[in-house]
C-alpha positions as CSV (number, residue, x, y, z in Angstrom):
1,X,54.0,5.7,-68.0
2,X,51.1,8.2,-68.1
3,X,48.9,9.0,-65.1
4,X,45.1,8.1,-64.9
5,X,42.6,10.3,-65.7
6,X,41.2,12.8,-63.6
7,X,38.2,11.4,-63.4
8,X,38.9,7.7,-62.8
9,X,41.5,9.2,-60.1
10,X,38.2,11.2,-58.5
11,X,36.4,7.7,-58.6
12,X,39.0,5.7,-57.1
13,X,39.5,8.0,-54.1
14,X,35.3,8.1,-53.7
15,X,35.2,4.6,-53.6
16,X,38.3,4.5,-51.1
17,X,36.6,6.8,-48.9
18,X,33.7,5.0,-49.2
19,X,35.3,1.6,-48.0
20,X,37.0,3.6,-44.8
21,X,33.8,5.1,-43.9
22,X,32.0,1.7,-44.2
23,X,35.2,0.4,-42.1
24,X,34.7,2.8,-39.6
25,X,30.7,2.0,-39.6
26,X,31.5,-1.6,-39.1
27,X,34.0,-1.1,-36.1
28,X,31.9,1.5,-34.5
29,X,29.0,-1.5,-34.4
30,X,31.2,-4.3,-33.8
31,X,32.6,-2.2,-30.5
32,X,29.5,-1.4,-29.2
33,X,28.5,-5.2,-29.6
34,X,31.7,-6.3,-27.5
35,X,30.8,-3.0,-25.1
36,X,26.8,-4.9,-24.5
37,X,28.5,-8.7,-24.3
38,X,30.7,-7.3,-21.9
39,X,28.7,-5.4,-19.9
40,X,26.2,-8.0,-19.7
41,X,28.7,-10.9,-18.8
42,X,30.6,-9.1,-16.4
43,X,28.3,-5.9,-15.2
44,X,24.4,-5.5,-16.2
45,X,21.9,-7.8,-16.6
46,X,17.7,-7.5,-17.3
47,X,15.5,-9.4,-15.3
48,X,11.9,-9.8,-15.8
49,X,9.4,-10.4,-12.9
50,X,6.9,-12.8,-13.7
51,X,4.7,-13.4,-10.1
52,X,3.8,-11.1,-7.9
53,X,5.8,-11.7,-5.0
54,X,7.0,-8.6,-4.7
55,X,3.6,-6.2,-5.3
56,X,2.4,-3.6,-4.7
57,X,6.2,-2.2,-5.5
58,X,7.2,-4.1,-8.5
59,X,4.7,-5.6,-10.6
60,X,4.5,-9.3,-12.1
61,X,2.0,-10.4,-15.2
62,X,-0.9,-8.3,-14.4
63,X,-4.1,-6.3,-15.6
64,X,-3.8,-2.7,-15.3
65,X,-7.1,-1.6,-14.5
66,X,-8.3,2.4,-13.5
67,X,-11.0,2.8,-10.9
68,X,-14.1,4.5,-13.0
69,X,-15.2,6.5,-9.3
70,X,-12.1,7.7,-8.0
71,X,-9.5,7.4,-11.2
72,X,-7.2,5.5,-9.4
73,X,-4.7,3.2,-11.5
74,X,-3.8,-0.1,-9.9
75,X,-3.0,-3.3,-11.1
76,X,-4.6,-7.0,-10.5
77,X,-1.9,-9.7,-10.6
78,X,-2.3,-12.6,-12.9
79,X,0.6,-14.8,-11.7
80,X,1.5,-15.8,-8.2
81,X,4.4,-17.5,-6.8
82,X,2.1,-20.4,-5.1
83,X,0.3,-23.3,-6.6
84,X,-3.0,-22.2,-4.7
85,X,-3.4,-19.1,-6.4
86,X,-4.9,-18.7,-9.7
87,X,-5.2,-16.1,-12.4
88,X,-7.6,-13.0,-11.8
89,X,-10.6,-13.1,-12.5
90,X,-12.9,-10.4,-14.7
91,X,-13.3,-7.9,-11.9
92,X,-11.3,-6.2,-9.5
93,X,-11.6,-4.1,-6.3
94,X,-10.4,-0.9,-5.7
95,X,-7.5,-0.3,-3.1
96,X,-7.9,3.5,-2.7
97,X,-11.7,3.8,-2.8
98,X,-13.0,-0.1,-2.6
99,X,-15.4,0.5,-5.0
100,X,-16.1,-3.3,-6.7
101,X,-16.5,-5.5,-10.1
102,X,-14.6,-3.3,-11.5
103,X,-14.7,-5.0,-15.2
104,X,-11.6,-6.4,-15.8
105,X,-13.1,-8.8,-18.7
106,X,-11.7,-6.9,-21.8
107,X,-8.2,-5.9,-20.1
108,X,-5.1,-7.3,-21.6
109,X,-2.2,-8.9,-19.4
110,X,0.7,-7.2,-19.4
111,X,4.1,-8.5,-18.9
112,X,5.6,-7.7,-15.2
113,X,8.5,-5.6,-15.1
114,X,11.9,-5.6,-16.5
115,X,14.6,-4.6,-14.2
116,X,18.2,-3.7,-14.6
117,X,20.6,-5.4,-12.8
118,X,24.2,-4.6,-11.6
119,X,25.7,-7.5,-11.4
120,X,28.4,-8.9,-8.7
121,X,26.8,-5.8,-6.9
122,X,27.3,-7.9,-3.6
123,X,30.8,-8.8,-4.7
124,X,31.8,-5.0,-3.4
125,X,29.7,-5.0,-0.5
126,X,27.4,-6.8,1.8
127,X,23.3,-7.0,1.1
128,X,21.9,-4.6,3.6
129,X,18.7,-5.4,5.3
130,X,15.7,-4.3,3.2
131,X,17.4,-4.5,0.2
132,X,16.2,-5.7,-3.1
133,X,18.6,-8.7,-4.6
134,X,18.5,-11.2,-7.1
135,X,20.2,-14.6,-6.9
136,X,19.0,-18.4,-7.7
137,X,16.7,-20.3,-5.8
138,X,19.0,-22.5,-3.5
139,X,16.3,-25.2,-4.2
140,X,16.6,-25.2,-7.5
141,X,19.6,-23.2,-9.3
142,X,18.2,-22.9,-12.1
143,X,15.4,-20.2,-11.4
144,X,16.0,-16.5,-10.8
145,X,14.2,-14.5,-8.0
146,X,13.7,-11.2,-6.6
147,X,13.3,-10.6,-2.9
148,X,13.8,-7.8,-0.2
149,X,16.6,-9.3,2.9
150,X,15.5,-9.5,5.9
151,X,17.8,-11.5,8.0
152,X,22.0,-11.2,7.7
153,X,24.6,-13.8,8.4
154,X,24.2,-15.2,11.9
155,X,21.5,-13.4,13.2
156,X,18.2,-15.4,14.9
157,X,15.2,-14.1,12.7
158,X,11.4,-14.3,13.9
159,X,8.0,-13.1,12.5
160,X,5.8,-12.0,14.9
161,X,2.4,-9.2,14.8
162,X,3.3,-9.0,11.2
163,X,7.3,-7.3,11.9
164,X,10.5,-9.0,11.2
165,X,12.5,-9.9,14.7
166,X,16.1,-9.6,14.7
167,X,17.7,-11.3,17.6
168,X,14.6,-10.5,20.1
169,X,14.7,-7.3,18.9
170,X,12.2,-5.9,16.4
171,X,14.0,-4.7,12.6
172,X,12.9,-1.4,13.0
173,X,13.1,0.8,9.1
174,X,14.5,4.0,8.5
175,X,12.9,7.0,7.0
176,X,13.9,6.1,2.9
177,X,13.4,2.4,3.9
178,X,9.6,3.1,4.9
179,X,8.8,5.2,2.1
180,X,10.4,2.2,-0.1
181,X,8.1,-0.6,1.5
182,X,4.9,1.7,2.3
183,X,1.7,0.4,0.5
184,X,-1.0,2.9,-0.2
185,X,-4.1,3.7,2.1
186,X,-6.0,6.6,0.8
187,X,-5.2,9.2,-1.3
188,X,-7.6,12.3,-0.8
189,X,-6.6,13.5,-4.4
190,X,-8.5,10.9,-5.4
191,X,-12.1,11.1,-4.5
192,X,-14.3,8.8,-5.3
193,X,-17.9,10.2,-6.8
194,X,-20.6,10.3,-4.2
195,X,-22.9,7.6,-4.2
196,X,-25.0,5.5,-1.3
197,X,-22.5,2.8,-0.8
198,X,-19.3,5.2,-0.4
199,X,-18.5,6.5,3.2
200,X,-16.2,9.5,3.4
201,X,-13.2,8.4,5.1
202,X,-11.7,11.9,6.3
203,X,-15.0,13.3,8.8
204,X,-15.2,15.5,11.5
205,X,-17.7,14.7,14.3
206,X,-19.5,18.3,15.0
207,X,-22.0,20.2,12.7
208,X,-20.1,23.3,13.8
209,X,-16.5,22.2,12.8
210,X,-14.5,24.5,11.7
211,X,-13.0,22.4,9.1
212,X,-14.0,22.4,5.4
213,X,-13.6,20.5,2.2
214,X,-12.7,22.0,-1.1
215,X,-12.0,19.4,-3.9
216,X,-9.1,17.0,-2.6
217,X,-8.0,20.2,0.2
218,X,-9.1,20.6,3.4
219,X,-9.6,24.0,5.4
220,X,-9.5,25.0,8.4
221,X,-10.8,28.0,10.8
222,X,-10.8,27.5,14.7
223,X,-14.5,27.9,15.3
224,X,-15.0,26.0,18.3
225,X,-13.7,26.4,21.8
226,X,-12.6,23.1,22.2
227,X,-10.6,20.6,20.3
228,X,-11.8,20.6,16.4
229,X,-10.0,17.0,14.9
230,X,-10.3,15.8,11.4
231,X,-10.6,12.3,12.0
232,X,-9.5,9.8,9.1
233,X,-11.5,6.2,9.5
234,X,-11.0,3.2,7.1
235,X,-14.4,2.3,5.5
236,X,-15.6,-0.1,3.4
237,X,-18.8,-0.1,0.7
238,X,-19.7,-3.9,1.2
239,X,-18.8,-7.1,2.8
240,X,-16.9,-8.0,5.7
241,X,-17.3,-9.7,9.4
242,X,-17.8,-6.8,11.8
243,X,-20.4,-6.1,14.0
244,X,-22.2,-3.4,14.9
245,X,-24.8,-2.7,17.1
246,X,-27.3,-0.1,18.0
247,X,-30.3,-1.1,20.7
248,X,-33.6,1.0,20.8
249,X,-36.3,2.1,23.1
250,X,-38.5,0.1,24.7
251,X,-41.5,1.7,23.0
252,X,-39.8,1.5,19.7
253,X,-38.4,-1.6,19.8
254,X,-42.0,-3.6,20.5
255,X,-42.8,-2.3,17.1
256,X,-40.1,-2.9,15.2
257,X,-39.7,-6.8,16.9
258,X,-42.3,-8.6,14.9
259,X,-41.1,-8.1,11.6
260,X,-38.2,-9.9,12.7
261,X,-40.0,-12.9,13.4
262,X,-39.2,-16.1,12.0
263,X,-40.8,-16.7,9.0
264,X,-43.3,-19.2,8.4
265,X,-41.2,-23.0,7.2
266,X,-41.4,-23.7,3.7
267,X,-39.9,-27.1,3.7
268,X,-38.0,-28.2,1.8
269,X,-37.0,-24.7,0.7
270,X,-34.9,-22.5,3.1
271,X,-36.7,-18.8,3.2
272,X,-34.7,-16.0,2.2
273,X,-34.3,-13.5,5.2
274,X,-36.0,-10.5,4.8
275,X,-33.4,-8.0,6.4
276,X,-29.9,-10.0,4.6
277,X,-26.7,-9.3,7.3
278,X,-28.9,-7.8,10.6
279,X,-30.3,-10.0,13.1
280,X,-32.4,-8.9,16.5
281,X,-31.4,-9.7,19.9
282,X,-33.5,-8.4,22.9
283,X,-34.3,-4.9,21.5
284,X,-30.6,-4.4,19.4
285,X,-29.9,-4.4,15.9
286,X,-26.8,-6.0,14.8
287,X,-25.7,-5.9,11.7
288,X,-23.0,-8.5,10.4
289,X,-20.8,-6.3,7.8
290,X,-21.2,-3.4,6.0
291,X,-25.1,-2.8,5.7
292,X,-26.4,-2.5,2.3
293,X,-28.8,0.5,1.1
294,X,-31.0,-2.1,-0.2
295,X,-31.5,-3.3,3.5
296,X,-30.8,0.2,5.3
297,X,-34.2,0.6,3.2
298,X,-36.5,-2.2,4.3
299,X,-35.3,-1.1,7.9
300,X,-36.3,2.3,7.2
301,X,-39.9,1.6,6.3
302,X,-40.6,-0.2,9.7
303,X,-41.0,3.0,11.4
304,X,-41.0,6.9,11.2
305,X,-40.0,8.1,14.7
306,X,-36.9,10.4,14.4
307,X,-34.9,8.3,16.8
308,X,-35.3,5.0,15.0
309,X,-34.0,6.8,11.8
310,X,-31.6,8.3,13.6
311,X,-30.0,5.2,15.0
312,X,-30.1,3.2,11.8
313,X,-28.4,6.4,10.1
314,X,-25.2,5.3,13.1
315,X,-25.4,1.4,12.5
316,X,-25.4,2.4,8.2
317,X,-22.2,4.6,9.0
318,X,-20.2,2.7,11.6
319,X,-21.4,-0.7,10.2
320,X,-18.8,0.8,7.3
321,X,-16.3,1.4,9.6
322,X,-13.1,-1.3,10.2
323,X,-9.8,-1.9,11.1
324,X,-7.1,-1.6,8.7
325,X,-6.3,-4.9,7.3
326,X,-3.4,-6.3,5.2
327,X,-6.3,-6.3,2.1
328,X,-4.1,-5.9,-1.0
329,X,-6.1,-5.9,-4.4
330,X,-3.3,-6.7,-6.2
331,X,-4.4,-10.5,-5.0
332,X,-8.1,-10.2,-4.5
333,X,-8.9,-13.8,-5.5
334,X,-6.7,-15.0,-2.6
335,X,-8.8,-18.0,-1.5
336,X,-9.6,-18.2,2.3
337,X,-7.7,-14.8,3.1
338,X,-8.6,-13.8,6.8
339,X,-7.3,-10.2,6.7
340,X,-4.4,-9.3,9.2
341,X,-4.9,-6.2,11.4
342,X,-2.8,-3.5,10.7
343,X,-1.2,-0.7,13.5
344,X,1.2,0.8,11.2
345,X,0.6,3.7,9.4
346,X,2.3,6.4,7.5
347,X,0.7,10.2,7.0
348,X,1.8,12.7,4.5
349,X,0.3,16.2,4.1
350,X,1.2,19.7,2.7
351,X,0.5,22.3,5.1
352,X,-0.1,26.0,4.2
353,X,-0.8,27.8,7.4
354,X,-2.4,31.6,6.9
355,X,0.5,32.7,9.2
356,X,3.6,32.1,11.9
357,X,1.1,31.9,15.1
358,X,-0.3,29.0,16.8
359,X,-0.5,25.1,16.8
360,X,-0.9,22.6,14.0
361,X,-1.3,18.9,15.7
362,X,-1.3,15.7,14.2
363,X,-2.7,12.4,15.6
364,X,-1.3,8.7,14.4
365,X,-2.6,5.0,15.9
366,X,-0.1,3.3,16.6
367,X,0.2,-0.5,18.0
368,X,0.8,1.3,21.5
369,X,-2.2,4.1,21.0
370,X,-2.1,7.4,19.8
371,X,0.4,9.8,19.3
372,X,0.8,13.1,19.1
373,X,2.9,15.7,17.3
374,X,2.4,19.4,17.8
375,X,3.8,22.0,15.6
376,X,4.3,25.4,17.3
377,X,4.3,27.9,14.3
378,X,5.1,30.8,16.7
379,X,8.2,29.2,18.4
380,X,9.2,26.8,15.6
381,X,9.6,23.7,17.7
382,X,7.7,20.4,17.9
383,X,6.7,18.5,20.5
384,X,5.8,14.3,20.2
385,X,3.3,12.8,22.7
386,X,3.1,9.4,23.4
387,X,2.2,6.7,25.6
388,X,-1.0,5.6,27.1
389,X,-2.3,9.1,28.3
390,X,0.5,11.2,26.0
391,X,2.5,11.5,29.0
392,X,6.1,10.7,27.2
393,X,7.2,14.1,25.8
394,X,10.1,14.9,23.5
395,X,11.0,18.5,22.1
396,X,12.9,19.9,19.1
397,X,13.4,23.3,17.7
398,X,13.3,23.7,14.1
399,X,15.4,24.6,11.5
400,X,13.3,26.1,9.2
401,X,10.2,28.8,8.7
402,X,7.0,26.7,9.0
403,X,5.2,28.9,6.4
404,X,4.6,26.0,4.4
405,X,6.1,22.3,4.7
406,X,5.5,18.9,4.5
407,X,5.0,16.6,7.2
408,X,6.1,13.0,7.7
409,X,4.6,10.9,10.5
410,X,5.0,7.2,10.8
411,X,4.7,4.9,13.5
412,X,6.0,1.7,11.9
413,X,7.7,-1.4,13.8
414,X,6.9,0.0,16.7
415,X,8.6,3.5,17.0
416,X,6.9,7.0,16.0
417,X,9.1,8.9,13.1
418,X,8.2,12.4,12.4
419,X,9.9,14.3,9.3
420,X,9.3,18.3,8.4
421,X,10.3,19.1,4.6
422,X,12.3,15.6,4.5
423,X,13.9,16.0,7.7
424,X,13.8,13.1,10.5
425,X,12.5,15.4,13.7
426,X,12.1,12.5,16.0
427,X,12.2,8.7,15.9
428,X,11.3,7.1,19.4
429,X,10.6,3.4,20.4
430,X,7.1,2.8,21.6
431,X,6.3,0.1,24.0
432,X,3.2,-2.0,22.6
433,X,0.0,-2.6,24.4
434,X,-2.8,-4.8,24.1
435,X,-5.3,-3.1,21.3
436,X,-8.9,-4.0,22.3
437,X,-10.7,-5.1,19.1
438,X,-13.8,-2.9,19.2
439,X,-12.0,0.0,20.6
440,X,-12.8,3.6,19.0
441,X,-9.0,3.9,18.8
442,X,-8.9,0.9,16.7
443,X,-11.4,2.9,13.8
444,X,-9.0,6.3,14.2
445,X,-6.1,5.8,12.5
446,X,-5.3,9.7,12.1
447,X,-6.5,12.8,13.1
448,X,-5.7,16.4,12.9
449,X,-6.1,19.5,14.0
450,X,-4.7,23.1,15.3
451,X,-5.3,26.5,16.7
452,X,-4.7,28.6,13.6
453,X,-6.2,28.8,10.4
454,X,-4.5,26.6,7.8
455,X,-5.1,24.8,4.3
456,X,-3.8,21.1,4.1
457,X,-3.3,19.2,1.0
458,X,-2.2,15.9,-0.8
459,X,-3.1,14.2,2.2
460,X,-2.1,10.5,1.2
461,X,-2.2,7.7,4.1
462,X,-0.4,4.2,4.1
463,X,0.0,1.1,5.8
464,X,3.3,-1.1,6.5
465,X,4.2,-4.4,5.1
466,X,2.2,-7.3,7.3
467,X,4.5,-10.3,7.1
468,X,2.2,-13.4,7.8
469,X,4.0,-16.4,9.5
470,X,0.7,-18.7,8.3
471,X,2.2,-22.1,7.6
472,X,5.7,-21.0,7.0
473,X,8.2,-23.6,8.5
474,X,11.1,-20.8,9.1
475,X,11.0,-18.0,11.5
476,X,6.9,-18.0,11.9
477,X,6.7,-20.1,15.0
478,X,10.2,-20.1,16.4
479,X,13.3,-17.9,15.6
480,X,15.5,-19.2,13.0
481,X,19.0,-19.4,13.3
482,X,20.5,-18.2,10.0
483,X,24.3,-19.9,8.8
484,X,27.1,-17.8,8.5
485,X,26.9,-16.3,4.5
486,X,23.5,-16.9,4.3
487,X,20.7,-14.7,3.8
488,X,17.2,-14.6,4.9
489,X,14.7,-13.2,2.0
490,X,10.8,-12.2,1.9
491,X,8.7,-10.9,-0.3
492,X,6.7,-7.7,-0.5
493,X,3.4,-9.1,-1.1
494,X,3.8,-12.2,2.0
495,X,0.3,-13.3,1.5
496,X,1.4,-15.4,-1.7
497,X,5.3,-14.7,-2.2
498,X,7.7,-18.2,-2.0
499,X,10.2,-17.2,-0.1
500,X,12.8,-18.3,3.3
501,X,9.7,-18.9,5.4
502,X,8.6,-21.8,2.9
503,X,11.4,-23.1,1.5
504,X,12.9,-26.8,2.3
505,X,16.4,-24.8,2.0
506,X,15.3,-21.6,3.5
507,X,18.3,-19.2,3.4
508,X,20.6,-18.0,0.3
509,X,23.9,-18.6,0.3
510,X,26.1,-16.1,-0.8
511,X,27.4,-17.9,-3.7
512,X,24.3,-17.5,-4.8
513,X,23.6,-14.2,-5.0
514,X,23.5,-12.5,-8.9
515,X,23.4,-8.9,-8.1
516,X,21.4,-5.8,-6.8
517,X,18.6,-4.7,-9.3
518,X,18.8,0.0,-9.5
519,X,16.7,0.6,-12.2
520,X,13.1,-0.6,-13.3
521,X,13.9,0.1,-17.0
522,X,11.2,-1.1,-19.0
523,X,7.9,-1.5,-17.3
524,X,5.0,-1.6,-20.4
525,X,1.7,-1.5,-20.7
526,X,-0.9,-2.8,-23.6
527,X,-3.3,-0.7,-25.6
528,X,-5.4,-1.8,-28.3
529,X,-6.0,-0.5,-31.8
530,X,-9.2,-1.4,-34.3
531,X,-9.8,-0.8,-37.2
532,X,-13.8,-2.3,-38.6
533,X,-13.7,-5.7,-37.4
534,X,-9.9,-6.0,-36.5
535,X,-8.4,-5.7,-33.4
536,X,-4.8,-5.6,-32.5
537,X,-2.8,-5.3,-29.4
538,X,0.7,-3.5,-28.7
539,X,3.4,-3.0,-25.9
540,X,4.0,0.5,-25.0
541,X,6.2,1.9,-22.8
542,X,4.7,3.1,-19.2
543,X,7.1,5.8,-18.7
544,X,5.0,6.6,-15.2
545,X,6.8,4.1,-13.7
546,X,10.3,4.2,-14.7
547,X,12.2,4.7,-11.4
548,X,15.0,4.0,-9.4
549,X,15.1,0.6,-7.5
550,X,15.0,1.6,-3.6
């Protein structure tokens, strides 16, 4: 018997290796299929938000829309959990700068976001409070949500002034749990472009101040021999149901009272009112809203003294000026919304003093009044006012140079939390007082101010979640009693979210529970590409908000 050729032996063992490389390509594909099957049946699963229960933080089907004054990107929810609340329409408001019809017409909806979720997550340990979780609806198995807990096993659950009630007791949030739940204010870095509806919200109130603005920073020199505060003041360009009055001089007000007279009847018509939102009564204007330039301007023309000017100069500005509301653009076509008054904020700032000598003081409303934290540079301690006249004190030295830091200060559910570089200073329990409605202290929401020449920057102000009770059968009127292994859920965005409060079967069972989402994994957005007549649109990724679930 002879042996092959050299050749043919050459191909043989090619095609051999060929085979076992194809072999090894197959089980290397075939393992990885059994890895995903696995790890989806028994470990990860993705979950795609469709309403926007759970906005501002995670985002259903939505229009991504970018303010063209200030630059700020927000999104305008297409898809709501209740029947009463339809799809967007083509314009939007602005949450940071409230600049409006914001065209929304040729914006495409995106899909909401895709979350990854660890499955059986719950099987290892108990939801905590605040927590994100998905499960099925125990009113109907077979839907999937996404909500935050609120109430645990056996505990009597209330909503009350907007805060979550735990046994009598309010659900007070720690330090990583507000700065999961906090929904944006104002951010200074984005300023909006000056125009004659937009009212700067961070002011000071002398001519002489010592404080300047450069870009998005502020700076400060001591000039005066008193108190010097950057005062912070939520404003609004149009609409709204505040009033605001300024009254006149005799002299001046028997001129400008006849142009207020009523018009002569046109029946059947109705005559248009010549100065639209301000009415007179007995020598005041009041004006209903924020009053418009067109209007500031037929006002103007009635007179030229100095003192008339100047007092319709106050009732433009303050007319602008409001409390802070649970206003979330995300839903701005929520019919019949009566905003909720806010008292709990959240301040963030970068501080650069010039050196290690003096006071740095910060100012935050709160549902009890003011508070006040001073930051002694030379000493490196702080100090936290409160109470009615700041006559509660606490002290506490610091850790740490104060040559430049960031500063925390919170007064959420009803306790003031002050953090330097990321570390929780103080957190004391306030006591909660009535808040008159046209109180100054009701338009200040933050205020700062020192003894020594520093620079502050990305100054960014929030506001806490305002749970509404509204017509919610659970927990808005009287506590509710929640079983043993049951859960009590919310969502983020309580205006419109389905959740316990509504629900015929109000509380999760445990058996219900699918897992804990920790990653959003592929949030998207849609561009558009043309080419002549053509148009086509395409999903891209938004790595911007890829993040860690919190």
């Amino acid at each position: 018997m002879t042996d092959p050729p050299p050749h043919a032996a050459m191909r043989e063992s090619r095609s051999a290796g060929f085979l076992s490389g194809m072999r090894q390509v197959c089980d290397l594909f075939l393992s990885l299929l059994i890895a995903v099957l696995l790890m989806r049946t028994f470990l990860l699963q993705g979950y795609l938000i469709s309403t926007g229960s759970m906005a501002p933080h995670y985002y259903g089907q939505q229009k991504r829309a970018v303010c063209p004054e200030c630059e700020f990107t927000f999104a305008v929810g297409t898809e709501f959990d209740l029947d009463s609340h339809h799809e967007a329409g083509d314009w939007a408001i602005c949450p940071n700068c409230y600049a409006a019809e914001i065209d929304l017409s040729e914006r495409p909806v995106n899909r909401g976001d895709h979350l990854l979720v660890w499955k059986n997550a719950c099987s290892f340990r108990d939801p905590k409070r605040w927590e994100v979780i998905v499960f099925r609806n125990p009113n109907d198995p077979l839907e999937t949500y996404i909500k935050r807990v609120a109430g645990l096993p056996g505990e009597s659950l209330a909503i009350r002034d907007g805060n979550v009630w735990i046994d009598g007791e309010i659900a007070r949030k720690s330090l990583a749990e507000q700065r999961a739940l906090r929904v944006p204010l104002f951010d200074q870095s984005f300023l909006p472009s000056s125009d004659d509806t937009w009212e700067p919200r961070w002011t000071t109130d002398s001519p002489d101040s010592g404080w300047s603005p450069n870009g998005t920073t502020w700076r400060y020199e001591p000039s005066l021999g008193e108190e010097d505060w950057l005062t912070y003041r939520q404003t609004v360009r149009f609409g709204g149901h505040q009033e605001t009055t300024v009254c006149l001089s005799t002299e001046i007000a028997a001129t400008i009272a006849p142009a207020f007279a009523p018009p002569e009847s046109t029946f059947p018509f109705t005559p248009e009112p010549r100065f639209p939102g301000v009415r007179w009564d007995r020598g005041c204007l009041i004006a209903t809203g924020a009053l418009s330039p067109s209007t500031m301007e037929k006002l103007t023309d009635l007179s030229s003294s100095p003192s008339y000017r100047d007092a319709l100069q106050t009732l433009f500005q303050e007319s602008r000026q409001v409390t802070v509301s649970d206003f979330l653009a995300y839903n701005h076509e929520v019919p019949d919304h009566q905003p909720a008054v806010v008292h709990d904020f959240f301040l963030e700032a970068s501080i650069q003093p010039d050196q290690q000598t003096g006071t740095v003081m910060i100012e935050l409303g709160s549902s009890a009044g003011p508070c006040q934290c001073h930051l002694d540079l030379t000493a490196a301690t702080a100090t936290l006012h409160s109470g009615k006249e700041l006559e509660n004190r606490h002290q506490a030295q610091l850790k740490m140079p104060l040559n430049q830091f960031v500063v925390e200060m919170s007064s959420f559910d009803d306790q003031i939390l002050v953090a330097i570089n990321g570390r929780e200073i103080f957190r004391e329990s306030l006591s909660r007082t009535a808040m008159k409605e046209n109180s100054v202290e009701r338009l200040s929401v933050a205020r700062i101010s020192g003894t020594t020449p520093f620079e502050i920057g990305s100054l960014r102000l929030f506001r806490d979640i305002h749970y509404t009770g509204g017509s919610g059968m659970h927990g808005s009127e009287i506590p509710y009693q929640i079983p043993d292994g049951h859960y009590f859920v919310l969502g983020d965005n309580s205006r419109v979210s389905s959740d316990s409060r509504l629900w015929e079967q109000p509380t999760v069972p445990r058996k219900l529970l699918i897992g804990k989402p920790f990653l959003v994994h592929l949030p998207s957005t849609q561009k558009r590409i043309g080419w002549g007549k053509w148009q086509w649109t395409y999903r891209c990724p938004d790595f911007s908000r890829i993040r860690f679930v919190r």
